[in-house]
NULO-238484 format. One record per atom (N, C-alpha, C): residue number from 1; residue in one letter; atom name; z, y, x. Coordinates in steps of 0.05 Angstrom, whole numbers, always signed. Last residue first. Layout:
% residues N
(NUM, A, CA, (Z, Y, X))
...
//
This chain:
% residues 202
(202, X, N, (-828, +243, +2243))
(202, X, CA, (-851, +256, +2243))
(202, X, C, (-868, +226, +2249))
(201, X, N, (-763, +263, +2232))
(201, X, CA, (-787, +241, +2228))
(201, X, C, (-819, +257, +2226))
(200, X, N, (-726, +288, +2281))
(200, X, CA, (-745, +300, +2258))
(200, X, C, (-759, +279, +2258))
(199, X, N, (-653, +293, +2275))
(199, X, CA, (-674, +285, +2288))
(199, X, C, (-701, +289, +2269))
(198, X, N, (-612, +311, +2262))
(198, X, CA, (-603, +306, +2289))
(198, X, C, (-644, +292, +2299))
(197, X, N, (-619, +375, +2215))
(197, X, CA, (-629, +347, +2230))
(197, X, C, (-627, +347, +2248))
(196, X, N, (-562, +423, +2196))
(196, X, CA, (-591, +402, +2222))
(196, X, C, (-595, +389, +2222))
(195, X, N, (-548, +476, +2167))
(195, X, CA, (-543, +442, +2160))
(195, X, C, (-574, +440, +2184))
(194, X, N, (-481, +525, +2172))
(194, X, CA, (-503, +501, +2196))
(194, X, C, (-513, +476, +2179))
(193, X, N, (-457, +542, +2131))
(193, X, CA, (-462, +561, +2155))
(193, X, C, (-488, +541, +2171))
(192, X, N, (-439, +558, +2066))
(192, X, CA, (-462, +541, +2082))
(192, X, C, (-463, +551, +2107))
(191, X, N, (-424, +594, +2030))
(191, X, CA, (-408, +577, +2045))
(191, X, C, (-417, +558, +2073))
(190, X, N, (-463, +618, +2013))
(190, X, CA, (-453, +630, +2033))
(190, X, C, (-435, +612, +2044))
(189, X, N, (-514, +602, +1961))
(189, X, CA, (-478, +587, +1971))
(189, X, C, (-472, +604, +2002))
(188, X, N, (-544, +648, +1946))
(188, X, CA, (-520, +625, +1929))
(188, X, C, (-504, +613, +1947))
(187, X, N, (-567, +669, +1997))
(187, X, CA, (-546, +692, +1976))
(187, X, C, (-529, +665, +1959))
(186, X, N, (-593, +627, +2028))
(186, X, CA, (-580, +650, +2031))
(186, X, C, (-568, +668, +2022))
(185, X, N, (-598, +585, +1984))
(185, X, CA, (-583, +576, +2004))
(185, X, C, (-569, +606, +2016))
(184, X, N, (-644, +613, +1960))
(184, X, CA, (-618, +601, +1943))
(184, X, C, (-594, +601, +1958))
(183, X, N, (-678, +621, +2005))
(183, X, CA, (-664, +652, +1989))
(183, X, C, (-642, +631, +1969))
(182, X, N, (-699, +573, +2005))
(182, X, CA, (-679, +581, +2032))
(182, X, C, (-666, +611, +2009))
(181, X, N, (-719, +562, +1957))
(181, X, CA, (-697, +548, +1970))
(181, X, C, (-678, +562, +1979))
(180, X, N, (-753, +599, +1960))
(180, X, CA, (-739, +607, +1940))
(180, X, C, (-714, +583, +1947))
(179, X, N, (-794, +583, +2005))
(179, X, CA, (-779, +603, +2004))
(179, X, C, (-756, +607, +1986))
(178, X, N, (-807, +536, +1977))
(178, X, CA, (-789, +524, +2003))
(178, X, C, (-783, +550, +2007))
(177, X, N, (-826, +545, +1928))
(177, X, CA, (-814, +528, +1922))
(177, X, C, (-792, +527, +1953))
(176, X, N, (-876, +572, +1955))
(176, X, CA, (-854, +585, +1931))
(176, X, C, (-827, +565, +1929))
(175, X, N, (-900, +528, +1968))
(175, X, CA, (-894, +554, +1990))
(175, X, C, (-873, +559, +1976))
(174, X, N, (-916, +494, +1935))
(174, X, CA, (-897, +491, +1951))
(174, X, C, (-887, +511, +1971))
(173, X, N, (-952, +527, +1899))
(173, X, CA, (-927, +517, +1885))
(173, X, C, (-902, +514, +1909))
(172, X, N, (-991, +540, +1928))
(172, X, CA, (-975, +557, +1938))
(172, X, C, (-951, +554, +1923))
(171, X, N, (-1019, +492, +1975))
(171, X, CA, (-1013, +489, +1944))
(171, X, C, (-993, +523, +1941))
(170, X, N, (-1067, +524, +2018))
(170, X, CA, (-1045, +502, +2018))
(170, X, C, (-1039, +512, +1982))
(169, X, N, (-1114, +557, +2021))
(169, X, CA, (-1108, +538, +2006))
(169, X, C, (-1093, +516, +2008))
(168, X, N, (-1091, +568, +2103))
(168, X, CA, (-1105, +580, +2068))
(168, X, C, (-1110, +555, +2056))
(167, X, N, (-1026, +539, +2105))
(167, X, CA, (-1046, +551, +2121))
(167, X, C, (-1072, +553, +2090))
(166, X, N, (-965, +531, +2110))
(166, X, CA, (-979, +532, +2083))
(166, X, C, (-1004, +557, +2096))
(165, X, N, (-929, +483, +2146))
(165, X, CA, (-947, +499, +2144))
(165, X, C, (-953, +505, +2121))
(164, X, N, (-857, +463, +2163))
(164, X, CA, (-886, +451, +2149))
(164, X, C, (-903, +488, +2149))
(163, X, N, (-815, +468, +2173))
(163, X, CA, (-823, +451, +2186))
(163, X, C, (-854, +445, +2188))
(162, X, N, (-773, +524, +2182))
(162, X, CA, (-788, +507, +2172))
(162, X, C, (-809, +498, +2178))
(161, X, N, (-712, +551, +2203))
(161, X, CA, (-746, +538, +2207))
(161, X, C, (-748, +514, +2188))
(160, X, N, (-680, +614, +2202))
(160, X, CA, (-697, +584, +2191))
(160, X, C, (-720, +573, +2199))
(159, X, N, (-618, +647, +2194))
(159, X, CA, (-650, +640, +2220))
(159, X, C, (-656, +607, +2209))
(158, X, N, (-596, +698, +2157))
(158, X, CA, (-598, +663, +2172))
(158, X, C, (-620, +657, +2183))
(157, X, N, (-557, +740, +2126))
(157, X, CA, (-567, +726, +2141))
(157, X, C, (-572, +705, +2156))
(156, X, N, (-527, +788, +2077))
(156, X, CA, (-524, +763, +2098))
(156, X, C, (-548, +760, +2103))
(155, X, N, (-524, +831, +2046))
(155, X, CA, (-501, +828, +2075))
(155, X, C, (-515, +808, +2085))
(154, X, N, (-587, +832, +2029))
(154, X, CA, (-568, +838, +2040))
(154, X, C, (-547, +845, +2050))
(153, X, N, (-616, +789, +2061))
(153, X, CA, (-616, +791, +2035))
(153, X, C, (-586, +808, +2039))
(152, X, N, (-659, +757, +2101))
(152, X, CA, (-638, +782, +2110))
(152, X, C, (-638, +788, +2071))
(151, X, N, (-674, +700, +2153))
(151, X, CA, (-686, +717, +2126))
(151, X, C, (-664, +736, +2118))
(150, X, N, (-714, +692, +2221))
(150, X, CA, (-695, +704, +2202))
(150, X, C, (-694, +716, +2172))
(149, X, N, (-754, +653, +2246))
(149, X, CA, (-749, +682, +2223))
(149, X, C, (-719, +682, +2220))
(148, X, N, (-722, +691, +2308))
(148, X, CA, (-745, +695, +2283))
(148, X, C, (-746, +666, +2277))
(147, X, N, (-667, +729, +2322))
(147, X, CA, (-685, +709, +2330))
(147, X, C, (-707, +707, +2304))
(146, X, N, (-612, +753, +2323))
(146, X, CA, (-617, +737, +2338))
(146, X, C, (-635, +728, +2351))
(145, X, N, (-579, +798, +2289))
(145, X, CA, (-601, +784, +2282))
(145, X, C, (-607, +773, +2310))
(144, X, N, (-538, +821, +2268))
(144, X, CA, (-527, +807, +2282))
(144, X, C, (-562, +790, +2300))
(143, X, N, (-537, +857, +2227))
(143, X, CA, (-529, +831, +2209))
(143, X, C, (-525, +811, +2240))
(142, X, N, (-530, +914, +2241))
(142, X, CA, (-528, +913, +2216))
(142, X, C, (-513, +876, +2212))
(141, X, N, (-549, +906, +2297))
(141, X, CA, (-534, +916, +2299))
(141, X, C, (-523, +909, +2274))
(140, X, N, (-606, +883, +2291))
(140, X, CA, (-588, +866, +2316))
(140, X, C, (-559, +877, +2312))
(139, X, N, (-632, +926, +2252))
(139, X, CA, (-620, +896, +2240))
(139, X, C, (-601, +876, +2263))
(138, X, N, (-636, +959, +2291))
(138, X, CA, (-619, +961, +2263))
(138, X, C, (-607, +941, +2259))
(137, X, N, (-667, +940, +2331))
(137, X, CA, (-643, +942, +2342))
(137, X, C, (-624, +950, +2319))
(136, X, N, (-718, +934, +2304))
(136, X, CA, (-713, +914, +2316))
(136, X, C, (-680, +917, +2328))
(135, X, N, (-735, +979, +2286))
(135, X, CA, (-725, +964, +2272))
(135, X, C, (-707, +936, +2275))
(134, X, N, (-738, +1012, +2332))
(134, X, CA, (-713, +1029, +2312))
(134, X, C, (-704, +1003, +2296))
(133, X, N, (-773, +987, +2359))
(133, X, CA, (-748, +981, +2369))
(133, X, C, (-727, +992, +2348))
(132, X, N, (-821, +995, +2324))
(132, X, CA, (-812, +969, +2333))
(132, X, C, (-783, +966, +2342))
(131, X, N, (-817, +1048, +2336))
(131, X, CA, (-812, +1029, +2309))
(131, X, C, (-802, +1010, +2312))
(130, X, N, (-836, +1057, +2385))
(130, X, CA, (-802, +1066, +2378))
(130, X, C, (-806, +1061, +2351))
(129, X, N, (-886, +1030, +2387))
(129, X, CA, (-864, +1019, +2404))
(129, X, C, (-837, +1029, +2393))
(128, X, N, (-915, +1076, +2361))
(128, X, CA, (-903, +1041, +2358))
(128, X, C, (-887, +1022, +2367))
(127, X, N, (-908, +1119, +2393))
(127, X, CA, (-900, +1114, +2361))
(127, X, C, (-894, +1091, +2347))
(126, X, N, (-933, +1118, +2438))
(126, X, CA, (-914, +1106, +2436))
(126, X, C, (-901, +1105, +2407))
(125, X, N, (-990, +1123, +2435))
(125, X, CA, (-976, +1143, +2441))
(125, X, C, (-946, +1136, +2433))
(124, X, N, (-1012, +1073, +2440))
(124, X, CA, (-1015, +1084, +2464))
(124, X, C, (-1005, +1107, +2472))
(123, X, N, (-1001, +1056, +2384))
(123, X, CA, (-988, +1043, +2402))
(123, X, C, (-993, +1055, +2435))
(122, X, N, (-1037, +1088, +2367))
(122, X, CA, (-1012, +1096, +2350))
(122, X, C, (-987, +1073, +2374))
(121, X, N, (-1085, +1075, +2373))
(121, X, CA, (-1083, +1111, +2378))
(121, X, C, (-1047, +1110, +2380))
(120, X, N, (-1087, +1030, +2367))
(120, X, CA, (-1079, +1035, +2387))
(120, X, C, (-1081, +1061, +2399))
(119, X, N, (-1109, +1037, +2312))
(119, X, CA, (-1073, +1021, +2312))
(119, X, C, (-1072, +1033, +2336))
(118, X, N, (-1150, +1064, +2321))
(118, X, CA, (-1137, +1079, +2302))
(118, X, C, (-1103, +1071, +2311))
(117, X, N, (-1188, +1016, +2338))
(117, X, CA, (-1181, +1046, +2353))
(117, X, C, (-1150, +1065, +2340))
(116, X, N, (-1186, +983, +2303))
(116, X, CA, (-1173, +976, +2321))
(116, X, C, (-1163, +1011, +2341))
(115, X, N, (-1195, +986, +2229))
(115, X, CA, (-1200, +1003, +2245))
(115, X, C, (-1179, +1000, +2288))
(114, X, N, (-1187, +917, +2201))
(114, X, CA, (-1173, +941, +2210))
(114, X, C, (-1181, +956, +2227))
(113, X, N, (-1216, +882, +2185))
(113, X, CA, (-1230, +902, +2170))
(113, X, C, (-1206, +923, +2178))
(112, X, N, (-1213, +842, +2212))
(112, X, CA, (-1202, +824, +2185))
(112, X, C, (-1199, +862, +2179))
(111, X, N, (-1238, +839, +2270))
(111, X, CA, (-1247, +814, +2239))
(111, X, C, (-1241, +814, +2213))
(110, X, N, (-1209, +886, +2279))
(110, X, CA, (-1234, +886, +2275))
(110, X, C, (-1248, +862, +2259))
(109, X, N, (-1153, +850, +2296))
(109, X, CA, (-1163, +880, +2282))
(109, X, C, (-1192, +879, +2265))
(108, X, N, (-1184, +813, +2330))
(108, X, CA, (-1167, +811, +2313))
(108, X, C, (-1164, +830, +2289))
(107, X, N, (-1202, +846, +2375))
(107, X, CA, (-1221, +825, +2363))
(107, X, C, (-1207, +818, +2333))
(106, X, N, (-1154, +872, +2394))
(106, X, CA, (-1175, +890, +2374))
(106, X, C, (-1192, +879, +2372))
(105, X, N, (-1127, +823, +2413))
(105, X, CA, (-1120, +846, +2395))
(105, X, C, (-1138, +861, +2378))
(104, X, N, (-1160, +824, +2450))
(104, X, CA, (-1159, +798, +2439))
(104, X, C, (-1143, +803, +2410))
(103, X, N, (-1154, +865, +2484))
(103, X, CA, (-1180, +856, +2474))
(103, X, C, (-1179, +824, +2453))
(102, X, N, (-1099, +864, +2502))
(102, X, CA, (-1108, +877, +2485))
(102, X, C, (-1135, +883, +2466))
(101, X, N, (-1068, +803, +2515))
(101, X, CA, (-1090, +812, +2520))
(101, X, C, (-1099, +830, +2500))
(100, X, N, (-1023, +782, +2490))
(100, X, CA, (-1014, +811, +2510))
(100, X, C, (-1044, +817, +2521))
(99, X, N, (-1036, +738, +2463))
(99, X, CA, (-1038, +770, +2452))
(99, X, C, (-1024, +795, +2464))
(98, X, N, (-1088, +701, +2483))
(98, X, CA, (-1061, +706, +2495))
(98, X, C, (-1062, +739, +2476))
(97, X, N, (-1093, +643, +2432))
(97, X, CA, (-1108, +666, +2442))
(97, X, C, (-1079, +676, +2462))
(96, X, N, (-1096, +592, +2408))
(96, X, CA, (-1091, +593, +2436))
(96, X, C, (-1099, +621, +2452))
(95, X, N, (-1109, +582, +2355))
(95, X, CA, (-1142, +593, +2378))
(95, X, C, (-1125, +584, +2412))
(94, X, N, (-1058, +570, +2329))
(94, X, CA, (-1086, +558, +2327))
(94, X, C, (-1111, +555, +2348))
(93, X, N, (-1017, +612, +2354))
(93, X, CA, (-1018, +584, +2351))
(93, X, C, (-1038, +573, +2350))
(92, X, N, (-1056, +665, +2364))
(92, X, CA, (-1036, +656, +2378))
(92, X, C, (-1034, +624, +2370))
(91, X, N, (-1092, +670, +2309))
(91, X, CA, (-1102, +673, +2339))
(91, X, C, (-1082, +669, +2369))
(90, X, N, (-1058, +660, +2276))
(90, X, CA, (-1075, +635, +2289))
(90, X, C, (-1084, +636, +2311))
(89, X, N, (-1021, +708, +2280))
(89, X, CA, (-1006, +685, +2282))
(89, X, C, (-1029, +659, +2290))
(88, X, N, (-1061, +743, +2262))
(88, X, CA, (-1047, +744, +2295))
(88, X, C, (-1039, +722, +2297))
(87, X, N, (-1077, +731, +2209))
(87, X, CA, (-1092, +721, +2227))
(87, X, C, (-1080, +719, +2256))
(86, X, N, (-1026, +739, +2181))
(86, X, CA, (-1042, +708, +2187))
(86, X, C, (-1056, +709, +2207))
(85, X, N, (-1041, +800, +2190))
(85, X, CA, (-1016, +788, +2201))
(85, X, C, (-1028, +753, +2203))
(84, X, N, (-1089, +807, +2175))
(84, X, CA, (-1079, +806, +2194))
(84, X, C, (-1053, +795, +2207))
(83, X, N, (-1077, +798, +2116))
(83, X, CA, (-1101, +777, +2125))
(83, X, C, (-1090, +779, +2161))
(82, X, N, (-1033, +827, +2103))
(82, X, CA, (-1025, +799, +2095))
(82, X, C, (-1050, +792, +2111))
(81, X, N, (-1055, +884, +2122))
(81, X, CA, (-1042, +868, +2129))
(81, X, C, (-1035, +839, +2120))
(80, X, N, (-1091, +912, +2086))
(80, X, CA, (-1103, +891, +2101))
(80, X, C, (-1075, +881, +2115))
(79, X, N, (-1054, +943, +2051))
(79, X, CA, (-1074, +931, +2041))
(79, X, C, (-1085, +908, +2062))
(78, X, N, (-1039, +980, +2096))
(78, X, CA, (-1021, +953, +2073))
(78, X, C, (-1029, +939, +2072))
(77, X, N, (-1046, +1008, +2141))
(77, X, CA, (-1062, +997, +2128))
(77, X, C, (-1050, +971, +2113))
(76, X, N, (-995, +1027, +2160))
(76, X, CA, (-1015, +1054, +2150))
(76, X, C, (-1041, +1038, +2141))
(75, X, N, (-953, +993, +2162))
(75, X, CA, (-945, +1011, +2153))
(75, X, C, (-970, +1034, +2141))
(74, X, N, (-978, +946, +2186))
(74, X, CA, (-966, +941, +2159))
(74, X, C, (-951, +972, +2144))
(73, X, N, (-1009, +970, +2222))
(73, X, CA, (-1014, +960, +2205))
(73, X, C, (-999, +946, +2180))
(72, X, N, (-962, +981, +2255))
(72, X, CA, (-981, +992, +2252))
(72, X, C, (-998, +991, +2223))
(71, X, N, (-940, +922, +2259))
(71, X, CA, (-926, +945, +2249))
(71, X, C, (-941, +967, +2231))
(70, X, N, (-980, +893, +2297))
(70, X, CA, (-968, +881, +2268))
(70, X, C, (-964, +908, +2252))
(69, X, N, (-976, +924, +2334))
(69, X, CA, (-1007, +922, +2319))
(69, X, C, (-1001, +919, +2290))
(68, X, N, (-940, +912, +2357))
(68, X, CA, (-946, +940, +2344))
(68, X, C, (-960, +940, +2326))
(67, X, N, (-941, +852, +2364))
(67, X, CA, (-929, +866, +2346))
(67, X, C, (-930, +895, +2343))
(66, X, N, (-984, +854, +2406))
(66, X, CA, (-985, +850, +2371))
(66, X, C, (-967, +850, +2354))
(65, X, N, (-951, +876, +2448))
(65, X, CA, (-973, +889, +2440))
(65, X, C, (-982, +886, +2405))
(64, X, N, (-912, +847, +2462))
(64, X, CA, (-906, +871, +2443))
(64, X, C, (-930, +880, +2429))
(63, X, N, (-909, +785, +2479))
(63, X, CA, (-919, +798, +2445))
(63, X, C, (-908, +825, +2443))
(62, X, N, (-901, +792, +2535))
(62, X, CA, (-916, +788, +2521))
(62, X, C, (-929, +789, +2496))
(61, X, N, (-870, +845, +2570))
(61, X, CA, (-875, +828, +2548))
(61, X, C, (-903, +818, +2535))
(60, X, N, (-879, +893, +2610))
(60, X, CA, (-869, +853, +2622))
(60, X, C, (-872, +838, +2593))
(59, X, N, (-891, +932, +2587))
(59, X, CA, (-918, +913, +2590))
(59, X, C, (-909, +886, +2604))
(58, X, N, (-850, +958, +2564))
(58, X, CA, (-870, +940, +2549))
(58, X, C, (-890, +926, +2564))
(57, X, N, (-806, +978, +2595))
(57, X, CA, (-826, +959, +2606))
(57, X, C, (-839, +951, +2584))
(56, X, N, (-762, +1000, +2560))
(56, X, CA, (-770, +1013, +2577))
(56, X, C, (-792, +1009, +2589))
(55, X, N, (-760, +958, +2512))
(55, X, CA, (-776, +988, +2509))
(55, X, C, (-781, +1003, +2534))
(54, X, N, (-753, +911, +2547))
(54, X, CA, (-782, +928, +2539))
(54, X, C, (-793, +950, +2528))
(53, X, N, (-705, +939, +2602))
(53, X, CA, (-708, +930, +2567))
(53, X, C, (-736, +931, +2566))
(52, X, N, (-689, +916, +2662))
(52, X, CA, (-706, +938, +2646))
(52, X, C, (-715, +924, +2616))
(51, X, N, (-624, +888, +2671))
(51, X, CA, (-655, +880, +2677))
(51, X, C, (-674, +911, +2662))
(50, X, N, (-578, +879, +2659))
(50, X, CA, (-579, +895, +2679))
(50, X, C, (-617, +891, +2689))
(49, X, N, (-581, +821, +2627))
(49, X, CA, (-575, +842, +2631))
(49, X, C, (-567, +850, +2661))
(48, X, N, (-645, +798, +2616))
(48, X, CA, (-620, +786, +2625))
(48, X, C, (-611, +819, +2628))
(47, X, N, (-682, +794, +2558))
(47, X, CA, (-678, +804, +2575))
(47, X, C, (-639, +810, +2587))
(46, X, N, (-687, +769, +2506))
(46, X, CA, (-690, +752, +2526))
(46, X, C, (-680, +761, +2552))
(45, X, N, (-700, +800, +2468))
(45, X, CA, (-678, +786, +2459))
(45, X, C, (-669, +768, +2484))
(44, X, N, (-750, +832, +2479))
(44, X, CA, (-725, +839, +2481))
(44, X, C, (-696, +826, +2477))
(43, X, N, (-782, +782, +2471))
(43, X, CA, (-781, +784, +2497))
(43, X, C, (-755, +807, +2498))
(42, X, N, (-772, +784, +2411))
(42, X, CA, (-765, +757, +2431))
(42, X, C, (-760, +760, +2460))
(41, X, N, (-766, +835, +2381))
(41, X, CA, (-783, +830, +2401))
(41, X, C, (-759, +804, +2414))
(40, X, N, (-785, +838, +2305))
(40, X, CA, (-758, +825, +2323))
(40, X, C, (-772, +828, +2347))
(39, X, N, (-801, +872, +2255))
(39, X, CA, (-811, +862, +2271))
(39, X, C, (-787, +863, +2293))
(38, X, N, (-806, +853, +2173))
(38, X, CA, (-792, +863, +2195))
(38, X, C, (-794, +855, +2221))
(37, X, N, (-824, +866, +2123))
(37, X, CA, (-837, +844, +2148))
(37, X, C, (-821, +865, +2175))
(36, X, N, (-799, +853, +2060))
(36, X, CA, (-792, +869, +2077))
(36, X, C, (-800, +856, +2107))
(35, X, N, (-818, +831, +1996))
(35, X, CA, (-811, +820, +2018))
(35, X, C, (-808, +848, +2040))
(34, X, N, (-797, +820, +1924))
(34, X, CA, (-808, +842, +1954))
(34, X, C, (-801, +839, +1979))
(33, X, N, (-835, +770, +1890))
(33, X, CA, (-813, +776, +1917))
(33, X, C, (-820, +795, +1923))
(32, X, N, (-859, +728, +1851))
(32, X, CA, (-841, +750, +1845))
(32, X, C, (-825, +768, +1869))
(31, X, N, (-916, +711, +1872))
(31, X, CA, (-895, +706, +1867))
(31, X, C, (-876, +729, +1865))
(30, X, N, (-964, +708, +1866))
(30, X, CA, (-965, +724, +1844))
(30, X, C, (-926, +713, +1852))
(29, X, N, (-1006, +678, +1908))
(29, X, CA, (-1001, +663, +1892))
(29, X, C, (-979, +683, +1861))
(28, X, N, (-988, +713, +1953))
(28, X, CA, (-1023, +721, +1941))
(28, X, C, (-1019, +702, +1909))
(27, X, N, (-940, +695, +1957))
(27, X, CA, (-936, +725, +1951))
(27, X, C, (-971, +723, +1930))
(26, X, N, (-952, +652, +1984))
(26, X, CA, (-927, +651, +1956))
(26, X, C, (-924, +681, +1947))
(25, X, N, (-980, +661, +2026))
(25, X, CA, (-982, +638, +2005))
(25, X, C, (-971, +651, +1969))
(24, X, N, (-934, +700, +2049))
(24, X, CA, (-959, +708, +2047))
(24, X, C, (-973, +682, +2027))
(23, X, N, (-889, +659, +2064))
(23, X, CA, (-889, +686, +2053))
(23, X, C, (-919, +694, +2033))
(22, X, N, (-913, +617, +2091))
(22, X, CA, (-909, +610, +2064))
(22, X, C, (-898, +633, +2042))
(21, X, N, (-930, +640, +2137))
(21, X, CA, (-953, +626, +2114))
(21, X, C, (-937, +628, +2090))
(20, X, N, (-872, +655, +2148))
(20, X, CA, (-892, +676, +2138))
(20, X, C, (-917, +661, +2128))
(19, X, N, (-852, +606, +2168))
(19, X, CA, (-849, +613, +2150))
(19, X, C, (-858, +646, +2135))
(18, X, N, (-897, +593, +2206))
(18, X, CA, (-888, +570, +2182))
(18, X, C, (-880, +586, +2177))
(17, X, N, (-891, +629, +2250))
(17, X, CA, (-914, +632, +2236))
(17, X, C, (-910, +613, +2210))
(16, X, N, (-837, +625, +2266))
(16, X, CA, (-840, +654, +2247))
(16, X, C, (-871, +643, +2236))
(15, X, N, (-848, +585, +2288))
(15, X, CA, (-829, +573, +2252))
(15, X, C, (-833, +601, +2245))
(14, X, N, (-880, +601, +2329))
(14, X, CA, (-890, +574, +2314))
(14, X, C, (-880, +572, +2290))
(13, X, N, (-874, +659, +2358))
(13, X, CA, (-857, +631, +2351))
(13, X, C, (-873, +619, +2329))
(12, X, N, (-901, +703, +2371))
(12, X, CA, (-907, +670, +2385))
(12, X, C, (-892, +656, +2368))
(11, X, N, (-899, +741, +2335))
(11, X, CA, (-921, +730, +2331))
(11, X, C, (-924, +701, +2356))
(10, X, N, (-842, +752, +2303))
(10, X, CA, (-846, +752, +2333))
(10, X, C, (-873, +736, +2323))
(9, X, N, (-803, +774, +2245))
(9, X, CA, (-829, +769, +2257))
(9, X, C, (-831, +776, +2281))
(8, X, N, (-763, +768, +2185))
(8, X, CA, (-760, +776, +2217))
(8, X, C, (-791, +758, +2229))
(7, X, N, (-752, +787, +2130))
(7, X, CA, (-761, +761, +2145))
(7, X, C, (-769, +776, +2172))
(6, X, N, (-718, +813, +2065))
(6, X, CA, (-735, +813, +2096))
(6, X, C, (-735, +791, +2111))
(5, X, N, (-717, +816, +1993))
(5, X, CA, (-710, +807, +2022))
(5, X, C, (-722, +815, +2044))
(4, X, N, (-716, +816, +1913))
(4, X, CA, (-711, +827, +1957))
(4, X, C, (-701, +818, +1971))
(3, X, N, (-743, +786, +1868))
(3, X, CA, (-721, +782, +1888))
(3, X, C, (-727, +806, +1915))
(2, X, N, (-743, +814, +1803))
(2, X, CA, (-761, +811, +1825))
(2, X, C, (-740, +802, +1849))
(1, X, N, (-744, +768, +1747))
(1, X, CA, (-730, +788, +1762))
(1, X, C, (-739, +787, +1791))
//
């Protein structure tokens, strides 16, 4: 039986990139999920009030740009999104790339077979930007949403990190295995509000 859900995506945070590997892993691996890539702006979640929102200022933020891109691309080129999406997230964590550099964007695009002109036909005429925010202020309104990831099944909600990576040919047994957790935890027991490690062995 196929599961639904959504997962909330900011391309800096480090646990949105952990737990979209293990999305994307556990999806190419044949796993049963419709997943829903829903895009959160961090830098809108951040803005002190009485300050100019990013939709008004996109350019004080730093990840809007790839998250259009993200969008963009997950809406008019499907098919290549799972490679792009991974890839924004290395070219941020991994490379150390800055992705409010828009050339660093359409290097990105362009590696992994997405027409770059095309996304930023669609982010320069603001079409992407008022996605980004239609979706990004639904779910702030709907479930309360906070922060990335977030996983959204639906009434409820919970912001997760996970700890571990599933970067290409990781096992995708364990991808599957640490999503289908957290979806246990988020629709089976609701009773559950907070469990934390006071400390991480590492």
């Amino acid at each position: 039986m196929t599961t639904t859900f959504a997962v909330t995506w900011d391309y800096r945070c480090p646990f949105a990139r952990n737990a979209h590997e293990h999305l994307l892993t556990g999806l190419a691996a044949g796993a049963d999920w419709q997943v829903r890539y829903l895009p959160f702006s961090l830098g809108q979640a951040h803005v002190e009030e009485g300050q100019p929102s990013v939709w008004q200022e996109p350019g004080q933020d730093t990840g809007i740009i790839a998250l259009q891109a993200g969008v963009v691309v997950r809406d008019e080129f499907p098919d290549r999104f799972p490679a792009l999406h991974r890839a924004l997230f290395a070219a941020r964590h991994d490379d150390g790339q800055h992705l409010e550099d828009r050339a660093v964007v359409e290097r990105v695009l362009a590696d992994n077979g997405v027409p770059a002109e095309a996304v930023f036909d669609r982010i320069d005429s603001g079409a992407a930007l008022e996605r980004v925010r239609a979706e990004h202020e639904e779910f702030v309104a709907s479930h309360g949403v906070w922060g990335v990831p977030t996983f959204i099944a639906d009434d409820q909600a919970v912001f997760v990190r996970l700890m571990n990576r599933a970067p290409h040919g990781a096992d995708p047994a364990a991808s599957v295995r640490a999503v289908e957790r957290v979806l246990d935890l988020l629709t089976g027991w609701t009773e559950l509000n907070e469990f934390k490690h006071t400390t991480i062995p590492r």
